[in-house]
Every structure is written in C-alpha cells, then in structure tokens.
C-alpha positions, -999 to 999 in steps of 0.1 A, spaced: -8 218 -152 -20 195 -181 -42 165 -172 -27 136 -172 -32 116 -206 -44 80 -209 -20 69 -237 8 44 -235 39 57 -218 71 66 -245 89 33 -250 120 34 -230 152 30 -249 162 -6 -229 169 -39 -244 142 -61 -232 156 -88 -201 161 -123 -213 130 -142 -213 105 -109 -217 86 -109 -251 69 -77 -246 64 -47 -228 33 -21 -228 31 6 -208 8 33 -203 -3 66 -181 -37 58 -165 -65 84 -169 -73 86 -132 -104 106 -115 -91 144 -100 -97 150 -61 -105 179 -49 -86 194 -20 -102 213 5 -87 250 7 -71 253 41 -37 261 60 -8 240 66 13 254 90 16 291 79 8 286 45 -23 286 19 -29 251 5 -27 260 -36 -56 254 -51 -63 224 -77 -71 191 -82 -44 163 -71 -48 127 -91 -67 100 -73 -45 68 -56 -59 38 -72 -25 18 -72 -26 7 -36 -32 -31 -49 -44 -47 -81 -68 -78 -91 -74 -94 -126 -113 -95 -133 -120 -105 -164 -113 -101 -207 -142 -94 -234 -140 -105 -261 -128 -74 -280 -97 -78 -261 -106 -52 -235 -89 -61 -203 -109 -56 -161 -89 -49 -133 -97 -32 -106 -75 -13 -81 -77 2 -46 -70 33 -28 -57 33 5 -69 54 36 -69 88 16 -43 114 6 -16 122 44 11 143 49 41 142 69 34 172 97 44 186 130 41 169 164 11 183 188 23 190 221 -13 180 241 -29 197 276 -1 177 298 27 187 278 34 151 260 45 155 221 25 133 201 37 128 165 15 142 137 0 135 103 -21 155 82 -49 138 64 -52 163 35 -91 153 27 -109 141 56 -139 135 42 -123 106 21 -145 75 14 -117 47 6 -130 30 -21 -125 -1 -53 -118 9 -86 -124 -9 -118 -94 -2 -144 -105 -7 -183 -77 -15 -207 -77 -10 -245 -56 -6 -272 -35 27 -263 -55 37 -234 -59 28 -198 -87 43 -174 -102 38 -139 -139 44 -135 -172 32 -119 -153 37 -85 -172 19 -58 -175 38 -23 -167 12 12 -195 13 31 -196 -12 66 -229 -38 67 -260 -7 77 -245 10 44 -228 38 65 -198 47 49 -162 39 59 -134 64 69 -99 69 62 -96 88 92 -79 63 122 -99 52 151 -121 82 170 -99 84 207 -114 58 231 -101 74 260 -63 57 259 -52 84 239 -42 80 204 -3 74 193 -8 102 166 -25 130 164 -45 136 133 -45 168 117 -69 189 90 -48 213 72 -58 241 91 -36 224 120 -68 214 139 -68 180 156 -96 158 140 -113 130 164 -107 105 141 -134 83 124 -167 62 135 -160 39 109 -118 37 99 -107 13 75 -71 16 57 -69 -9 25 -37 -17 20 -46 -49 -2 -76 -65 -26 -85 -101 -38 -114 -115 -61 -134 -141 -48 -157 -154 -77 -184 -166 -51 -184 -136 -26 -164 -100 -49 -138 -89 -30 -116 -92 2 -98 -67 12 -71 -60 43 -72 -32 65 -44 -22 84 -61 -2 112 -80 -31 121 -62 -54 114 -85 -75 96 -94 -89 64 -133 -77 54 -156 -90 26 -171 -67 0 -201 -74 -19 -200 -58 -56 -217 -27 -43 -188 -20 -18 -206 -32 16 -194 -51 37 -206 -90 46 -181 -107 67 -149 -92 90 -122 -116 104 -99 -101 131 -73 -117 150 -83 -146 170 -119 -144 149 -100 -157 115 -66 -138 122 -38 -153 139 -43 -141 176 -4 -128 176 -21 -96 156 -42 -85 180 -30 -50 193 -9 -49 163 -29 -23 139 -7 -14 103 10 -43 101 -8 -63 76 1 -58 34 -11 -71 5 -33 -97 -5 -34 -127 -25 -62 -156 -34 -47 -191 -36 -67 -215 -62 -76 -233 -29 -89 -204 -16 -66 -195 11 -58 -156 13 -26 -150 18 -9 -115 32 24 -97 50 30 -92 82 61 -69 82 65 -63 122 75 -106 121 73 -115 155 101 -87 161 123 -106 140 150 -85 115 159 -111 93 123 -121 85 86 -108 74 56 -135 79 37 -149 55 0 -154 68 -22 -177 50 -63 -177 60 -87 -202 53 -116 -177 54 -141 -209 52 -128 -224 84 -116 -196 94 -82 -210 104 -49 -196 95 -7 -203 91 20 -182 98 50 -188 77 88 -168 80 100 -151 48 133 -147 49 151 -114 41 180 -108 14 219 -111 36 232 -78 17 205 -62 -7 193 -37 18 200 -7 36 218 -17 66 193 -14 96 160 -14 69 139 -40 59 120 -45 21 82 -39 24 56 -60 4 38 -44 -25 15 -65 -36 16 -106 -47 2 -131 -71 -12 -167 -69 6 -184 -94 -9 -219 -82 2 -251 -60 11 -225 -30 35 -207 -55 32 -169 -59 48 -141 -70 57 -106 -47 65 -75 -53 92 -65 -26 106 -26 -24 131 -6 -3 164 11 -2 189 -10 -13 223 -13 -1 237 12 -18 208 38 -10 190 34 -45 156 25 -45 149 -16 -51 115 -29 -61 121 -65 -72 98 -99 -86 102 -120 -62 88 -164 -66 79 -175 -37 68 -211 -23 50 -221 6 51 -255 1 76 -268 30 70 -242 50 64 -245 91 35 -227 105 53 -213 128 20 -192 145 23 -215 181 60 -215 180 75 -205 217 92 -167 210 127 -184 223 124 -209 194 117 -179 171 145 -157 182 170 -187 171 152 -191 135 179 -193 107 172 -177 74 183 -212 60 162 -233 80 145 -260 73 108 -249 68 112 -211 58 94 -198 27 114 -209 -2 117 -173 -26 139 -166 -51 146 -127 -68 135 -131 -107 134 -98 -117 149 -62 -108 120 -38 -123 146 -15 -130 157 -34 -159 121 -31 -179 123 7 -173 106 12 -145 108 45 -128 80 49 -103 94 54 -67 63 23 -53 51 -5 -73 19 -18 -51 -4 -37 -71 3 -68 -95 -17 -94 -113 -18 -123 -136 -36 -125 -164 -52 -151 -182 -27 -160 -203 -2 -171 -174 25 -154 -196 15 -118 -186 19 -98 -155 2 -65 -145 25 -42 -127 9 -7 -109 26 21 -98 12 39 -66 12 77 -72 4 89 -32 -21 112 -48 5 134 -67 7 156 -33 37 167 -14 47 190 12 82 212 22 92 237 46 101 274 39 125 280 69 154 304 57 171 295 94 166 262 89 169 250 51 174 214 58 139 210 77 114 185 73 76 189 88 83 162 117 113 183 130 87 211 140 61 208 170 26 223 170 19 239 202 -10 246 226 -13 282 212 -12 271 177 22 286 171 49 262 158 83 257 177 119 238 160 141 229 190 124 248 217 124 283 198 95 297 182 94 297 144 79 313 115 83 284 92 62 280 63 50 242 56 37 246 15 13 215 2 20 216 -37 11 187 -65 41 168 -72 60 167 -107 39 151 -136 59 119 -138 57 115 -99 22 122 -101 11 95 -129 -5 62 -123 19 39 -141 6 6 -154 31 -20 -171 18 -53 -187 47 -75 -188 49 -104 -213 70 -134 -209 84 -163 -232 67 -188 -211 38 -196 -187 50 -174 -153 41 -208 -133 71 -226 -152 98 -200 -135 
C-alpha cells in the first residue's frame, strides 16, 4: 500500500458555506507503527505498518515568522479492537477488547504546517513524575476484577498496566506546557515539555467529587483566557437530554459543573452526540466539536458556540432537582449549531481535535484516523458476525451461541481515505468571537 503523502487533500468540488473565505486541506505525513505479528482469533495478523493516531485532540502553539504554523496533537491509549468476550475460571463472560500493541507509550505530538505539506514529528513519550513511562493498557486487576478483559492478539489475557493513562484531550498552558485528560483515571495531569508529569488532579482533589468511580467519562479539553480548563462529562449525572460541562480552576483547584443541553430531534433516537474536541474563544465562550448518528442514521459532526456565561453550577444540586432539569431552563449552557462539517467537504467518520489560530478568523479542524486498523469475521455460518457476538473460552476455543466455532477474526489496515490523518484549516469572513 503507498504511504500516505503530506500534500494538501484534492479540492472538493463544493461551493464554500456563506461566511467561509477559505478552505485548505491536507493529508498529514504521520509516523508508521509497527504491529506486533500475532493471532487474532484463528487468524494471522498481516504484516505491515498501520498509521499512527495523533488526532485524538489538537492545541495551537505558536507561528514563525516564515508562516510555518505549531500544533501539536495527541494519541489516545493506543491502537484496540472490538474482540470476543472471555468466559473466566467461575464461568462469568466478561466483555473483551484487543489492544493491538501493548507496548504502546501514549504520547504528544507536535504537527508542522507549510505551504502544501503537513507533518507530525518530535513525538514526546508520557512518562509519570520518576520518568517511568505511562501505559495504554487499563488498570493492572486489584483483586475486584476488571469489567473487561484485555486481550493481546494472540487471545491471551494481559494484566493490564502499572502506570495506565488514556488521553482523550490536550491544552497549552504558557506557564506550566500541557494539561491533558485521562479517562481511566479520571483526571486531568500536567506535562512538562519533556512529557513528565508534575501535577494530577482527581475527583475530590481538583475534580468534582461526582467523578469519582466514574473512569472514561471525561472528553476533551479546553484553556479559558482565565485559565479555567474546561472538559465533557458524557455519562451527565444519568441524565439523556444533557452532557456536563466541567470547568476547573487548576490554581484553586476548585471546579463547576454546568448542563449542556442536547438537540430535541438531530439524533438517533435512544443515542446521544459525543464531544470531540473545543475551543476557547474568550469571555467563557467556546466552540465544540459535537458527533454522532443523526436522526436519520447518517453520521453528524457539527460546530457548535457555546456560552457559559449564565450558567448554574449545578455540581451540589440534589439528584431529584436534576432529574426535573429542562433543556430550556434558566441557567443551562447557552450553544447554538453554526456549522454542519459536511458542508466544507468533510468526510472523515471522527473529527477530535480543533484549534484557533492567531488570527481569530481561522479554525483547525483534525480528523482521528483509529490507527488505520480494522477487524471482520470469516464465519461462512454466520456472515452477519461481529467479534463481540463470539466468546473466548477456558480452552482457548471460541463459541457463537453456545456452539463451537471455527470463525476466523482477520486484523487488516483500513482503506487509504479511512486511514489518513485529515487536517482542514477553516477561514472565515470575520473574527470567530463575533459569531
């Protein structure tokens, strides 16, 4: 399969929305991973290199004075799998998930811009405060048992990691580099420049308390020009009609819950949106990415403005009170839809990390490629089968509805447009703050 080339994408044949000056896009030149050689169910893993994730969230850095533009992006936990559920020594099925490299070392990645080209490089490895490095892998079992199992590819159930840490969101901090969220936690941890960490808030420690015992429910994160980080909290109290808004004051280490209401009759009946990633416009006001299945069963990914100012924190509110919360209350996160990314041709399935650049006119939208891997089932008896239908039992022999089965689970690279780092910089008429 050809590498992937760091040239500007083809220009779509669309008529620009109203209000959009200019659109570039381009194919970024991302590092190759190496897979480790292995079974997946039945089957040999192919070899060859799958493209590195680096779209999990985006932050602006800085412009030379060439032009050349500094971003950098972040991976998540590592390249996973859909896979079969475990069936342990007492007989309970545990679903599965194969982690397809679990060695990986999440890490930050600066993105370079130019004239025609876009490239990641210099990544920089996580590591926790003695320098030992993080892991994608989940949580080593501390006797409770895990909710998952985690598997190699050679169906072999890992322990899980010393150190786990899933980045699922990144923000610049002039005076201390980065902050990131981690899901597993969850948490929000400081990076120095060199990738180690300095500082970890959880919940009750810098976190709302209501997270604790909550791991993978935080999202994407955004700096506030008072310094307040803001992230998602899709679980919302249990709430359908709502995701949270969390601000933290990671000086004071105080924090806000706010309710974001969710579209009456955009999405899926029964789903909700999830947040890609947002960006401070200033004054609270910020702008969010915000994807799902839409109503109709088409994929959505939509710019939403957003305001906090007038919102209720909402973090001591009695559940009761919660439970009767309108979607047009009175102290609800003001948002408004402003674009459909559809409409500026784009055509990656997730759109996870976005930025503002200098200019205030100029958006940064990346795409989030899931490492270009995929996986199917070869089950003549069963054609329609996915890899969670199956269970992995004691023996090491796979079952589908009780009966033994010689189904074949095939890890391949996806196609080349699926497996390409998309980045769009999107140029209004007007400063975005004035939306």
């Amino acid at each position: 399969m050809p590498d992937i080339k760091s040239v500007p994408q083809e220009e779509a044949d669309i008529r620009l929305p109203e209000g959009i000056e200019k659109i570039e896009r381009f194919a970024v030149e991302v590092p190759q991973l190496t897979l480790p050689s292995g079974t997946a169910g039945k089957a040999q893993l192919p070899e060859g290199l799958f493209p590195m994730s680096v779209g999990c969230a985006l932050a602006f850095s800085s412009e030379r004075t060439d032009g050349t533009l500094l971003f950098y992006g972040l991976t998540d936990r590592g390249p996973t799998l859909p896979a079969p559920s475990v069936r342990d020594d007492a007989g309970n099925v545990r679903p599965g998930r194969y982690f397809l490299s679990p060695m990986f070392q999440p890490r930050i990645v600066r993105i370079e811009v130019t004239p025609g080209k876009a490239r990641s490089l210099l990544p920089v490895a996580l590591a926790n405060a003695e320098a030992k490095p993080f892991s994608g892998l989940p949580a080593r079992d501390d006797g409770a048992g895990k909710p998952f199992a985690i598997l190699s590819l050679a169906n072999e159930e890992l322990s899980g990691g010393l150190r786990p840490i899933d980045p699922e969101g990144l923000a610049i901090d002039p005076d201390v580099a980065f902050w990131v969220v981690d899901r597993y936690g969850p948490a929000l941890r400081q990076f120095s420049r060199q990738g180690v960490e300095r500082e970890v808030l959880f919940p009750g420690a810098g976190l709302p308390g209501f997270l604790s015992g909550r791991p993978g429910s935080l999202r994407s994160l955004a700096r506030l020009a008072d310094g307040r980080l803001v992230t998602f909290d899709r679980n919302a109290f249990g709430l359908t009609r709502f995701l949270t808004v969390i601000a933290v004051d990671p000086k004071t280490q105080t924090s806000a819950a706010y309710l974001w209401p969710v579209e009456i009759g955009v999405w899926k009946r029964g789903t909700r949106p999830f947040i890609g990633d947002a960006a401070a416009l200033g004054d609270g006001r910020f702008l969010v990415i915000e994807q799902g299945t839409a109503r109709d069963g088409s994929r959505l990914i939509q710019l939403v403005l957003a305001d906090l100012s007038g919102a209720t924190d909402v973090s001591g509110m009695p559940q009761g009170e919660l439970q009767r919360a309108k979607r047009t209350r009175p102290g609800v996160v003001k948002r408004r839809t402003v674009l459909n990314l559809a409409d500026i041709g784009w055509t990656a399935k997730l759109a996870k990390g976005l930025a503002l650049l200098p200019d205030e006119k100029t958006l940064a939208i990346l795409s989030d490629n899931r490492y270009g891997a995929e996986i199917r089932v070869e089950n003549p008896d069963a054609p329609l089968s996915e890899p969670e239908d199956y269970v992995l039992e004691k023996d090491g022999e796979l079952t589908l509805a009780g009966t033994r089965s010689n189904a074949k689970f095939i890890v391949s690279r996806r196609s080349p447009q699926e497996s390409r780092t998309d980045l769009f910089l999107v140029t209004f008429g007007q400063p975005v703050s004035e939306f």
